[in-house]
C-alpha positions in Angstrom: 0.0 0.0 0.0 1.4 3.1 -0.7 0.9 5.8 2.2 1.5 9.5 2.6 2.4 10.8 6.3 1.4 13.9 7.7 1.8 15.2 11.3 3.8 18.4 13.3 7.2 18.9 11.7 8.5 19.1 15.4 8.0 14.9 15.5 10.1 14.4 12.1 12.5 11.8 13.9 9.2 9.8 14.1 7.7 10.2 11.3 11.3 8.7 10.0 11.0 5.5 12.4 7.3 4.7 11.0 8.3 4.7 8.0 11.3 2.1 8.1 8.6 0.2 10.2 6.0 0.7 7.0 8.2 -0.1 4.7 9.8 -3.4 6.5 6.0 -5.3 6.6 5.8 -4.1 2.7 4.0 -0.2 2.1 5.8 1.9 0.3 5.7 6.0 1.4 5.1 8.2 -1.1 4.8 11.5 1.1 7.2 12.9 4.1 7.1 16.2 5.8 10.3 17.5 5.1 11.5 20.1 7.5 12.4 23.7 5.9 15.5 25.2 6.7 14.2 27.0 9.7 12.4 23.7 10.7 11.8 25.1 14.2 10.5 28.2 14.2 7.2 29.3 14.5 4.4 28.5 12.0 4.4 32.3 11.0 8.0 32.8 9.7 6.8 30.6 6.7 5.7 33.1 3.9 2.3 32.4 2.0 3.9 31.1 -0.6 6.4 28.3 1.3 3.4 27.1 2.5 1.5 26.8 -1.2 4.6 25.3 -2.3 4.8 22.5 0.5 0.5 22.0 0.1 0.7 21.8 -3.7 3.5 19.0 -3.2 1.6 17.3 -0.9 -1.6 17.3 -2.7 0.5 15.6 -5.9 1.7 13.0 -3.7 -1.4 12.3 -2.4 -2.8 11.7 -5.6 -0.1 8.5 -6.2 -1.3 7.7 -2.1 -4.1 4.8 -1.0 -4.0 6.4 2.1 -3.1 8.6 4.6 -1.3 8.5 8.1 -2.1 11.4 10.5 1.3 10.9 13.0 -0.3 13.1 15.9 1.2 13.3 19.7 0.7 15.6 22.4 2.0 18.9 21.9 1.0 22.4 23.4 -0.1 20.4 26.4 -3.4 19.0 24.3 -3.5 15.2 24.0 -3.0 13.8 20.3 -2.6 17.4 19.0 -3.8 17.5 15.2 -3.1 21.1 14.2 -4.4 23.1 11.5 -2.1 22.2 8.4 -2.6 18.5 9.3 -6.3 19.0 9.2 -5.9 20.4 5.5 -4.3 17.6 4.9 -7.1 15.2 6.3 -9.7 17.2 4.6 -7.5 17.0 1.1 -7.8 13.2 1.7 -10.8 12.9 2.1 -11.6 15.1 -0.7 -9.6 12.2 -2.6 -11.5 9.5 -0.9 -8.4 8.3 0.6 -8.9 6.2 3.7 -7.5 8.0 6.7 -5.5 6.8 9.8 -4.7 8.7 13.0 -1.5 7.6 14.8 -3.1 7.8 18.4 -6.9 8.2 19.3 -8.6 11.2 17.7 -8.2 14.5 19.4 -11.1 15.9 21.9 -11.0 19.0 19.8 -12.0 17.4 16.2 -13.5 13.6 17.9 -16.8 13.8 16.1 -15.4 15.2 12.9 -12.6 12.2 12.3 -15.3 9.6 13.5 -17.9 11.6 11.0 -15.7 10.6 7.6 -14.5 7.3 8.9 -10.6 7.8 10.1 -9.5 4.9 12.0 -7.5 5.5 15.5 -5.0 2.9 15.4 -3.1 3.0 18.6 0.2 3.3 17.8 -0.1 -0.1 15.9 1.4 0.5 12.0 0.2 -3.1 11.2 -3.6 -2.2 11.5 -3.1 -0.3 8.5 -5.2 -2.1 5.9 -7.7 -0.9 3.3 
């Protein structure tokens, strides 16, 4: 199956593990945040157009994607954090009718929404991937 990842840039190092972990029981990744140059800093010294640049790549790879993995963890003291980039990116999927799997178990903040176009929590477990 071939997967596209999406998540906060600040969790990159994980987003590297799953992958070698997709990829060894046979899924291929076709999309990877890649951290900008100033990885790091806040969310607003991207310009406008970084920010097309790095949704219009995503939204080709999605298009060679079965499906997506939403990597979320807790961040800004909320529990599976999903912030608002990621959720473009879940609602680009599911524009696509790509299936859609969260990492952890859905965020209070957007619960009914995931469960509403039917994302699968899968607790941490990459082999319940499956379409």
């Amino acid at each position: 199956m071939k997967i596209a990842i999406v998540g906060s840039i600040k969790f990159y190092q994980k987003f590297l593990t799953a992958r070698q972990e997709l990829e060894a029981i046979g899924h291929k990744v076709v999309f990877l945040p890649v951290p900008h140059k100033n990885e790091f800093k806040s969310n607003k010294d991207f310009s406008p157009a970084d920010k097309l640049k790095t949704m219009q790549k995503f939204n080709r790879c999605l298009g060679k994607a079965d499906t997506l993995l939403v990597m979320n963890f807790d961040k800004y003291g909320k529990k599976n954090y999903i912030g608002v980039n990621t959720t473009m990116e879940i609602g680009m999927a599911f524009n696509q009718h790509k299936k859609i799997f969260i990492y952890q178990k859905f965020p209070r903040e957007c619960f009914s929404e995931l469960e509403a176009i039917g994302a699968v929590a899968i607790g941490q477990d990459l082999s319940k991937i499956k379409l």
